[in-house]
C-alpha positions in Angstrom: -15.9 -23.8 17.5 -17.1 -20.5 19.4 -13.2 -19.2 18.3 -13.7 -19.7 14.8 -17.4 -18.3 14.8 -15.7 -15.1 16.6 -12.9 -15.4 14.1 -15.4 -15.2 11.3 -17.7 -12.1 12.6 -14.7 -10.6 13.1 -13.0 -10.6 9.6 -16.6 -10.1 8.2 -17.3 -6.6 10.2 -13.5 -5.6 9.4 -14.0 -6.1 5.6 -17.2 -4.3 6.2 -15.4 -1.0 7.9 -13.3 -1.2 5.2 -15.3 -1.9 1.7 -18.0 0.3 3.1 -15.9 3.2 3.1 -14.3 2.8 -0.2 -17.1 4.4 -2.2 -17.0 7.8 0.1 -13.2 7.4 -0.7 -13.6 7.2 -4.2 -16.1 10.0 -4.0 -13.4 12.2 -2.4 -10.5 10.9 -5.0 -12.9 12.0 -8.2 -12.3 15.3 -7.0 -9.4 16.1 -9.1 -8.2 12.4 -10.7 -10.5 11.4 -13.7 -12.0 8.1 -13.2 -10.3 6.0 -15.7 -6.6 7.3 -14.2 -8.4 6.9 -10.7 -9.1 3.2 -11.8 -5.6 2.8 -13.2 -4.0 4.5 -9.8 -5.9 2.4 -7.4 -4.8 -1.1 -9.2 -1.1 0.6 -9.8 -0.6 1.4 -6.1 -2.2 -1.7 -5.1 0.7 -3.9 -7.3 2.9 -1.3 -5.4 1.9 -2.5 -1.8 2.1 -6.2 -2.8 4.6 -6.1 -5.1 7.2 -8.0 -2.8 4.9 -10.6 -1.6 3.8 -11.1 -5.2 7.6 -11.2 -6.5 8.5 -13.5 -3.6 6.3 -16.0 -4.8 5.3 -15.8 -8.7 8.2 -18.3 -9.6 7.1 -20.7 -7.3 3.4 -20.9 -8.9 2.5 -24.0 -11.1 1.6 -22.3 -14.7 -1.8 -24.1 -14.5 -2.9 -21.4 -12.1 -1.8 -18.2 -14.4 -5.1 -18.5 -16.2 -7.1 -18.5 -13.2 -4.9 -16.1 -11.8 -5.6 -13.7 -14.3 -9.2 -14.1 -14.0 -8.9 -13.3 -10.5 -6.8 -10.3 -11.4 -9.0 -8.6 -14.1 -12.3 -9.7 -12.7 -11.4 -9.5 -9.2 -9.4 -6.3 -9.0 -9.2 -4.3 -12.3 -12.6 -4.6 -14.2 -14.3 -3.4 -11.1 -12.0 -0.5 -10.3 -13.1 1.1 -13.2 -16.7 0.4 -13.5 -17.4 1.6 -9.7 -14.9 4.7 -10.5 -17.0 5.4 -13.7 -20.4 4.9 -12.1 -19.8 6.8 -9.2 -19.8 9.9 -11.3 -23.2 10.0 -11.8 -24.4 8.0 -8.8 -23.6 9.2 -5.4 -21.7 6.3 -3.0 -24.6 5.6 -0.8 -26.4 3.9 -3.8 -23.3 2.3 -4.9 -22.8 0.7 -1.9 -25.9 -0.5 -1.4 -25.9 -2.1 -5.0 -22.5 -3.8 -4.3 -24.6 -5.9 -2.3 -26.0 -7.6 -5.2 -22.4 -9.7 -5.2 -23.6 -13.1 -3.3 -26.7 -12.8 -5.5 -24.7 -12.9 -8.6 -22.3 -15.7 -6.9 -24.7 -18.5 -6.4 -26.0 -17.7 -10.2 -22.9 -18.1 -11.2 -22.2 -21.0 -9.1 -25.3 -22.6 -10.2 -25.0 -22.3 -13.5 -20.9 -22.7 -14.5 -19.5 -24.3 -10.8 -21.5 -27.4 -10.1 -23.2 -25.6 -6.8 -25.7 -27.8 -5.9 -29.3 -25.5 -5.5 -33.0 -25.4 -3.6 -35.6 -24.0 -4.8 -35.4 -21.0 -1.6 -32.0 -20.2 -3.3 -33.3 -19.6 -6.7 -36.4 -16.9 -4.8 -33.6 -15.0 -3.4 -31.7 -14.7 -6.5 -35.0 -13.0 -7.7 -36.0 -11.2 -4.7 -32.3 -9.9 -4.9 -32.5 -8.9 -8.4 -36.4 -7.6 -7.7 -34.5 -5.5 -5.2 -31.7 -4.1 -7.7 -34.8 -2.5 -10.1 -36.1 -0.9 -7.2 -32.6 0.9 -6.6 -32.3 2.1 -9.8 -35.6 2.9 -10.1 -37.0 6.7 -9.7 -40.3 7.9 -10.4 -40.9 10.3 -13.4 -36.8 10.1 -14.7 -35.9 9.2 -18.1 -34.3 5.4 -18.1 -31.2 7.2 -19.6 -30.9 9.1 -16.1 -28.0 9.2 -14.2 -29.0 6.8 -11.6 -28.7 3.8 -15.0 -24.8 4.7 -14.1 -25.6 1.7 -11.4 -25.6 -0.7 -13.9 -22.0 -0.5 -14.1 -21.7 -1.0 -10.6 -23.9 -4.2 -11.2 -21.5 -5.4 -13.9 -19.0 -4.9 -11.5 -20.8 -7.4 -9.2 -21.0 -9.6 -12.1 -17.2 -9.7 -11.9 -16.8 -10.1 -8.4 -18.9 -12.9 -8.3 -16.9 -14.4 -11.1 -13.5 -14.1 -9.5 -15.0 -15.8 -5.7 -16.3 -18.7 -8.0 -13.0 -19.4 -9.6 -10.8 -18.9 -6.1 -13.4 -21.1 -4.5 -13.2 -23.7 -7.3 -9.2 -23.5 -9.2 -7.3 -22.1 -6.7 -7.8 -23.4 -3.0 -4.2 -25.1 -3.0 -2.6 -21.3 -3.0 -2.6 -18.9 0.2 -5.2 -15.9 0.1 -1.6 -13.8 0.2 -0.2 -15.5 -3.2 -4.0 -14.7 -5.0 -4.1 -11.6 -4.0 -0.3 -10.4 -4.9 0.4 -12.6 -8.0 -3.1 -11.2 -9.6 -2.5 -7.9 -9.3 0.4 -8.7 -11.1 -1.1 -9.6 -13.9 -3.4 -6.0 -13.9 -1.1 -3.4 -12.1 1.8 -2.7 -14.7 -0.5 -2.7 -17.4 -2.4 -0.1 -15.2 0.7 1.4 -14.8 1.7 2.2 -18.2 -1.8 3.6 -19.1 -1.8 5.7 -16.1 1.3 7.2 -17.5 0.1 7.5 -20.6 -2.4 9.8 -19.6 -1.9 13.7 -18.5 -1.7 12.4 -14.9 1.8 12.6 -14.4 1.0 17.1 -15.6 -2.1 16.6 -13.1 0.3 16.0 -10.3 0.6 18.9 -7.8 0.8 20.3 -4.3 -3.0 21.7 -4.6 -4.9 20.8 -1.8 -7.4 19.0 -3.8 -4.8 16.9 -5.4 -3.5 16.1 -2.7 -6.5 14.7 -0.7 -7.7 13.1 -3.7 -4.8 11.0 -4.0 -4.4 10.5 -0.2 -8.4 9.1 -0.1 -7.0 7.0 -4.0 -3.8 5.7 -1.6 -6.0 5.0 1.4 -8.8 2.8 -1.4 -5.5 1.2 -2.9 -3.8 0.0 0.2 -6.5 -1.0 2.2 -9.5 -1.4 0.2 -7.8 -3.3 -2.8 -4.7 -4.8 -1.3 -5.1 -5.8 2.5 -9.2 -6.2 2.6 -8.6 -8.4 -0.5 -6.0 -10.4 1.1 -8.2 -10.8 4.0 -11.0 -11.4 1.6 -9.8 -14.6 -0.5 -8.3 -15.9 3.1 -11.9 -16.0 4.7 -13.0 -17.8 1.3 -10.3 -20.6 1.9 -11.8 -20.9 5.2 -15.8 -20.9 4.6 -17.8 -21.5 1.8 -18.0 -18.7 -1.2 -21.3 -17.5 -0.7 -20.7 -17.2 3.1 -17.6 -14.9 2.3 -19.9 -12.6 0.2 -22.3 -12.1 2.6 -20.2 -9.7 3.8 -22.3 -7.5 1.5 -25.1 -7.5 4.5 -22.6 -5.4 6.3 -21.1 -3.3 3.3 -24.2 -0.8 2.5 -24.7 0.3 6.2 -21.1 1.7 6.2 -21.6 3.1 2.3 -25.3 4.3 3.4 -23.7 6.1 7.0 -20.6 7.9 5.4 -22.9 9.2 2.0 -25.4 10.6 4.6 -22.7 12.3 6.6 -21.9 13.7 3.1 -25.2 14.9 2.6 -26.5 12.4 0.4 -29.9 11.7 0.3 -31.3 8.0 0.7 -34.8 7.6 -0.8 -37.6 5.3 0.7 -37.8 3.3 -3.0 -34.1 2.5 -2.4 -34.0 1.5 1.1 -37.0 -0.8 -0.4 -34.4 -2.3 -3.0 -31.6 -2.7 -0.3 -34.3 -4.2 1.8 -34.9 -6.9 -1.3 -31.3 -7.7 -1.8 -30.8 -8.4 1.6 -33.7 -10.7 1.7 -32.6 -12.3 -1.2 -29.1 -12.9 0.4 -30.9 -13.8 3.5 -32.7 -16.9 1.2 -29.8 -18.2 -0.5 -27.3 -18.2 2.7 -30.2 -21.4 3.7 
C-alpha cells in the first residue's frame, strides 16, 4: 500500500515537472513558428515519437474503440495544442498555467452531468469556488473585457477538452493500455496535422537561424515529452486511480508554470494568485 501511494506521488510530481514547463516551452517555440504551425508541429512530432507503438498495435484494436479513440485524440491532444498555442500569444505562461488548473474542475462537471459520477453537495462548492477562482484570473482592474488577458478563455476551452477526453478514457476505454491510447489517438490527429503543417510556409520558415532553431528545439522538447511520454504516463495513472485523482495533478502544474514565467520576468499579480488560490480550493473540495 505505502508502494503504490509512493508510486502515485511519484508519477503525479513527474507529470508536474513536465506539464508545468510546457507553457515556458511554448513561449520560447512562438518565437519564430506561428501558433497554428506550432500547434500542428507539436501533434505531427508527437505521431512521430509514437508512431511505432501506435502502428504496432492499431490492427489489433476492436473498431468500437475508434470513436472514442478519436475523441481522445482531438480532445485530448489536438484541440488543446492549438488553443494554449493561440492563447499564449496574448497571455504570458505563468497565467496559462495557472488556468490549466481549472481541468479537474471541469472533469467532475463533466462527469456529473454526461458519466453517471455520483456527487455531494462539497463537490458541487468546489466546482464554483473553482470557477469563482477562474474570474478572478482573468480579471484586471480598469482593462477593457476585450483585453488580452480574455485570450485565457481559450486556455479554459482547452480545459473543457481535457476534461472531456479523462472522462471518456475513464469510462470507454479502461480495457486498452495507457501506451495503445496514447499512440493510436494521435493517430487519428498527427497526419492530418501533418499535411496542414506542410501546407503552410513552414517548410520556407525552416532555417539554421538561431531563433529557428531553439524554437523548434523547445516545440521538439513540448512534442516528445509534454504530448507523447507525459501523456502516456498520464492515461496510465488514470487506469490506475480514479479520474479526478489523475487531474489533480493540476495542484502541482501552476507552481512549475508560475516559477519558470517568473524566471522569465513575468509578473504574477495579487488578484491572480487570489484566482489560483480559488481553483485550488475548489479542487481541494471536490477530491472529498
Amino acid at each position: 500500500m505505502r508502494s503504490e501511494l509512493v508510486f502515485r506521488w511519484g508519477v503525479l510530481i513527474l507529470l508536474a515537472l513536465i506539464w508545468g514547463s510546457s507553457f515556458i516551452l511554448m513561449k520560447i517555440g512562438l518565437v519564430a513558428i506561428p501558433f497554428n504551425e506550432l500547434g500542428a508541429l507539436r501533434m505531427l512530432l508527437a505521431f512521430f515519437a509514437l508512431m511505432p507503438i501506435g502502428i504496432r498495435y492499431w490492427f489489433k484494436i476492436d473498431r468500437k474503440y475508434w470513436k472514442y479513440l478519436l475523441i481522445v485524440g482531438l480532445c485530448g491532444n489536438g484541440i488543446p495544442a492549438f488553443l494554449f498555442a493561440f492563447a499564449q500569444t496574448r497571455i504570458n505562461s505563468s497565467l496559462a498555467g495557472m488556468l490549466n488548473s481549472m481541468v479537474p474542475l471541469f472533469t467532475l462537471l463533466f462527469g456529473l452531468l454526461f458519466f453517471d459520477v455520483k456527487s455531494k453537495f462539497v463537490h458541487w462548492t468546489g466546482v464554483v469556488t473553482g470557477l469563482v477562482g477562474a474570474i478572478f484570473l482573468l480579471y484586471r482592474p480598469g482593462i477593457a473585457i476585450d483585453s488580452s488577458s480574455m485570450y485565457g478563455l481559450y486556455v479554459v476551452a482547452a480545459t473543457v477538452c481535457y476534461a472531456t477526453s479523462v472522462n471518456v478514457i475513464k469510462k470507454y476505454l479502461f480495457e486498452l493500455s495507457s501506451t495503445v491510447i496514447t499512440s493510436a489517438s494521435l493517430i487519428f490527429v498527427g497526419p492530418i496535422c501533418g499535411l496542414y503543417l506542410f501546407s503552410t510556409d513552414f517548410p520556407d520558415r525552416i532555417s539554421t537561424d538561431h531563433a529557428f532553431v531553439v524554437s523548434f528545439l523547445a516545440v521538439l522538447v513540448l512534442s516528445v515529452f509534454a504530448t507523447g511520454l507525459a501523456i502516456l504516463i498520464f492515461n496510465m495513472l488514470i487506469k490506475r486511480v480514479s479520474a479526478l485523482y489523475a487531474s489533480s495533478v493540476t495542484y502541482l502544474i501552476p507552481v512549475i508554470a508560475i516559477l519558470w514565467g517568473v524566471s522569465d520576468g513575468e509578473v504574477v499579480s495579487l488578484t491572480q494568485l487570489a484566482g489560483m488560490g480559488g481553483i485550488l480550493t475548489g479542487i481541494y473540495l471536490i477530491n472529498r
